[in-house]
N, C-alpha and C positions, 0 to 999 in steps of 0.2 A: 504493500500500500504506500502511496506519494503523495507528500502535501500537494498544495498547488504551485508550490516550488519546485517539485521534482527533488524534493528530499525526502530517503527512506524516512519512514514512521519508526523508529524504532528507540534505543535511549538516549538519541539526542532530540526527540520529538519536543521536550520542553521548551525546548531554548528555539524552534522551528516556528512553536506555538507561540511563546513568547513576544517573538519578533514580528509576529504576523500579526496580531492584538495593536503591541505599538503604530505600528502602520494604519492600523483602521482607526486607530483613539488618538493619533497625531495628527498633526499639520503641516506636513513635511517640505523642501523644497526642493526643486529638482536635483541641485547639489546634496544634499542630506540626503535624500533616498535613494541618489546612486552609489553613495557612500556604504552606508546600510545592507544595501542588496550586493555587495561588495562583499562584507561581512561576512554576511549570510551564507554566502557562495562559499566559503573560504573554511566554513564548518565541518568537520570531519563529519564522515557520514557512518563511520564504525569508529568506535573507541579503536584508536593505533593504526586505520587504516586511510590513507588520502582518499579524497574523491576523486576518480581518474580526469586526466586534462579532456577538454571538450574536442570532440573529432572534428577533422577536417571536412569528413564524407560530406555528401549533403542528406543523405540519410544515416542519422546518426542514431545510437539506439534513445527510448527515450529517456534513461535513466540519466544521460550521459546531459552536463549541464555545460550551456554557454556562456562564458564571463559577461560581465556587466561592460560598458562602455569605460574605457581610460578616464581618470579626469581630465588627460591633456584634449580627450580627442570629444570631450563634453564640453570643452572651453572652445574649444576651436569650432565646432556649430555651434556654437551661440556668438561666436565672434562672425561669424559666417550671415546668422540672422541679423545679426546687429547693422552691420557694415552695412545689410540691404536693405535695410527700415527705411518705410517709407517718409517719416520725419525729417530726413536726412536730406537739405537740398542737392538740385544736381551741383552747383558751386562746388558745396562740402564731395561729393563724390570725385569730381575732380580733381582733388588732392590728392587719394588714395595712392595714386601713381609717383607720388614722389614720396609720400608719409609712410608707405608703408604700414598702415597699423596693426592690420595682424600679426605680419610678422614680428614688428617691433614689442607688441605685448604679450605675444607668446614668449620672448625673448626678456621679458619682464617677468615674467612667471604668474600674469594676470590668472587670477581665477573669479566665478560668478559669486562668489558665497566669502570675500575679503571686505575687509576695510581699508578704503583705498582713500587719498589724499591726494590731490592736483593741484599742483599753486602756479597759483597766477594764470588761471586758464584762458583770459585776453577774452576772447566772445563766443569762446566755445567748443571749436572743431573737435577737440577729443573730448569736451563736455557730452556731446550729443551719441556719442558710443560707450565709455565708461557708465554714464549713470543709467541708462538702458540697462547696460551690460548686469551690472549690478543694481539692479533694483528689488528684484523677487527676494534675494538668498544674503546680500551684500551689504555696505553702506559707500555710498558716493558721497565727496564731501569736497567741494572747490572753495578752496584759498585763495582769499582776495588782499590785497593789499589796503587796507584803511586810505580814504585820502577825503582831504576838505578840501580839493579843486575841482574845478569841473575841466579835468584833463581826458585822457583815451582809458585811464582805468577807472574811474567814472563814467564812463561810456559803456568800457565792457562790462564793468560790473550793472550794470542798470539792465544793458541786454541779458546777460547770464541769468537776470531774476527773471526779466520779463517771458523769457526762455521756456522757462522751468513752471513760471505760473500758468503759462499759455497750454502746457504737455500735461498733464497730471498721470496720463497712463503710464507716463516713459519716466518724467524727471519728478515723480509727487514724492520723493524720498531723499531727494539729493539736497541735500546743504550745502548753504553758503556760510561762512567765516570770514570775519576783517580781522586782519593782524597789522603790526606795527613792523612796518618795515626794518627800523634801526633795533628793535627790541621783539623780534618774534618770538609768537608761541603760537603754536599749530592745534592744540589740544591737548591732553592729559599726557603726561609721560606713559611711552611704550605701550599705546594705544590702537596701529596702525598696523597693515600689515604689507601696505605698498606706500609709500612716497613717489611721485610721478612728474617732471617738468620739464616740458617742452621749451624750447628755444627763448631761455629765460637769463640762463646765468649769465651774456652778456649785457644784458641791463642792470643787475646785480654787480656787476663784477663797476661798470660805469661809474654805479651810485655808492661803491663801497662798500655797500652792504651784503657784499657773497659770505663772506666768514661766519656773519652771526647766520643769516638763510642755513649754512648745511647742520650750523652746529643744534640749530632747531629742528632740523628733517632727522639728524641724531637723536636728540632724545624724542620726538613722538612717534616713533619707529619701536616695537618689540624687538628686543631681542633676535636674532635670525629674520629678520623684517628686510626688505629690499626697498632702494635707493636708484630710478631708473630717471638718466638726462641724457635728453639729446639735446644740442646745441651746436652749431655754425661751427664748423670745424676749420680753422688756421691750417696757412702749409707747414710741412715739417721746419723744424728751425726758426720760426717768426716766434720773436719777442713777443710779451704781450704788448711793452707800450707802442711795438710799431704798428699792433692791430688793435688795440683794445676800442677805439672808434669807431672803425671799420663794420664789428658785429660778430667778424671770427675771432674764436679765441683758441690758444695751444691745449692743446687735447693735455699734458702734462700737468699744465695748469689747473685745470676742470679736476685732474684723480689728485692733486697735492688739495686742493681745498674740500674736498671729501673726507681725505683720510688725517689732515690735518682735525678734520671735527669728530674722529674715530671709525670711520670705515672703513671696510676691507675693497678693493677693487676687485670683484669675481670674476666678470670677462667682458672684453668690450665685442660689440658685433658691427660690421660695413653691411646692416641692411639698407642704411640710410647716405649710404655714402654716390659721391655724384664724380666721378673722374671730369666731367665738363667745366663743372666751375672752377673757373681759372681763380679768383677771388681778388681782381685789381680792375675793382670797377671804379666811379665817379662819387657815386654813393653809397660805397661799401655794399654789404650784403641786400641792403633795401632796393638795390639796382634794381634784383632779382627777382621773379612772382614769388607771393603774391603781391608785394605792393607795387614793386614796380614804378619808383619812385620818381623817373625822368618820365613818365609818362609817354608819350610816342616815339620818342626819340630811341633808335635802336632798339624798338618795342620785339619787334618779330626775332632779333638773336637774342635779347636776353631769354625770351620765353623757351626760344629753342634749346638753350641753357636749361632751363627749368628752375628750380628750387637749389638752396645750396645744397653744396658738399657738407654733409653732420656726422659727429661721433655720436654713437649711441653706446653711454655706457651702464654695468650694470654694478651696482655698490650691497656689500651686506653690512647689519650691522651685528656685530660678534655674537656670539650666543652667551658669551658670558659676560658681556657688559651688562654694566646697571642703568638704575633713574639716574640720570644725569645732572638732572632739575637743579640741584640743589649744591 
């Protein structure tokens, strides 16, 4: 006799029963019940005996059980769903070709069922995939910079709200947060289980303020917590002052002010990387789409160019560091 799992009835029925109870009396989310039925699968089916591996055949016998989906390969459809959401305009899909996001957040170690942090998400582009992404199983939470001017983060932050209030199926769980630039705090210490920013640390780096930025992604980072930046990647050998205006910054630069605030640099990837851009434009990296900042002028080669050349890198933070906070 077999549950409706296809596990014998026999003395591990309790825990088969068990399992199966919780499922009907829970509230589970796609991440948690793949988890679970993971579990479950993974149950000896005789005291001392493995359950044998699931056959190739296509006619297998029925006793004989098929694993549950990977979590990698349960992230990856839903990153798949996301990407394609209708929410998304075609603009924002026009990006994909240079941003990469799947690849770049599988490369993250994104999962649906994290708490994940984005600062300084500007008006959105990876808002409109993260908080989707994570909305069921997750928590989304975009870090805005506090400001009393009516400048561009004033703008984006107005949009990101307006955003979020306009979507409620997609973004009614996603948070905003104002932090102090000179003096940040992201949340509770070791709270987090991704830290995430996009082409950011060269305005940081501008304003001075990159040191206190990581040392804060440090402590609201858990433990074993990950640290993902891409930004405007500099030629090998440029200084930072002969680029720091520019928008490119030394990739060397970017992992010393990381591990300078205690992280580990775990591996960098060229998902994001553009061999075209040469990066000795007129206006620096803004030459380039999307702003495109000379306007007509050599409008058709810089696009040709595309987007920049970016390091994407990935940071941990130790498993034996503590709260820092203090």
């Amino acid at each position: 006799m077999f549950s409706p799992y296809g596990v014998a009835m026999d003395a591990d029925a309790p825990r088969v029963i068990a399992m199966n109870q919780a499922m009907k009396t829970a509230r589970f989310g796609a991440v948690r019940m793949a988890v679970l039925l993971a579990a479950a699968l993974a149950l000896p089916v005789i005291a001392g005996q493995a359950v044998p591996a699931a056959s190739a055949e296509p006619d297998q016998p029925a006793n004989m059980l098929v694993p549950p989906t990977s979590a990698s390969d349960f992230t990856a459809t839903q990153l798949d769903s996301v990407l394609a959401g209708s929410w998304r305009s075609p603009s924002s899909r026009a990006r994909d070709a240079y941003r990469h996001p799947k690849a770049t957040l599988q490369f993250f170690g994104i999962r649906p069922d994290q708490t994940l942090i984005e600062i300084t998400p500007g008006g959105g582009w990876y808002s409109e995939i993260l908080a989707p992404l994570l909305h069921d199983d997750g928590h989304y939470i975009a870090a805005v910079a506090a400001s009393t001017r009516d400048g561009e983060d004033r703008r984006d932050d107005s949009a990101l709200h307006r955003t979020f209030a306009a979507d409620p199926a997609h973004y009614g769980k996603a948070r905003i947060v104002a932090f102090d630039p000179k003096a940040p705090v992201l949340g509770p210490p070791a709270s987090a289980d991704r830290v995430l920013t996009f082409r950011n640390v060269h305005n940081w780096v501008m304003a001075d303020t990159a040191p206190a930025m990581f040392k804060a992604f440090f402590t609201v980072l858990r433990p074993g917590g990950v640290l993902g930046v891409v930004d405007h990647r500099a030629n090998d050998g440029a200084s930072l002052d002969s680029v720091k205006q520019s928008g490119y910054l030394p990739t060397g630069y970017v992992v010393k002010l990381a591990t300078d605030a205690g992280f580990t640099l775990d591996e960098s990837s060229e998902v994001n990387a553009n061999p075209k851009d040469t990066k000795d434009y007129p206006k620096g990296v803004w030459t380039l789409p999307p702003t495109l900042t000379l306007g007509e002028q050599d409008r058709a080669t810089y696009q040709a160019i595309g987007e920049s050349d970016r390091m994407t890198l990935r940071f941990v933070k130790p498993e034996a560091a503590g709260d820092t906070s203090h």
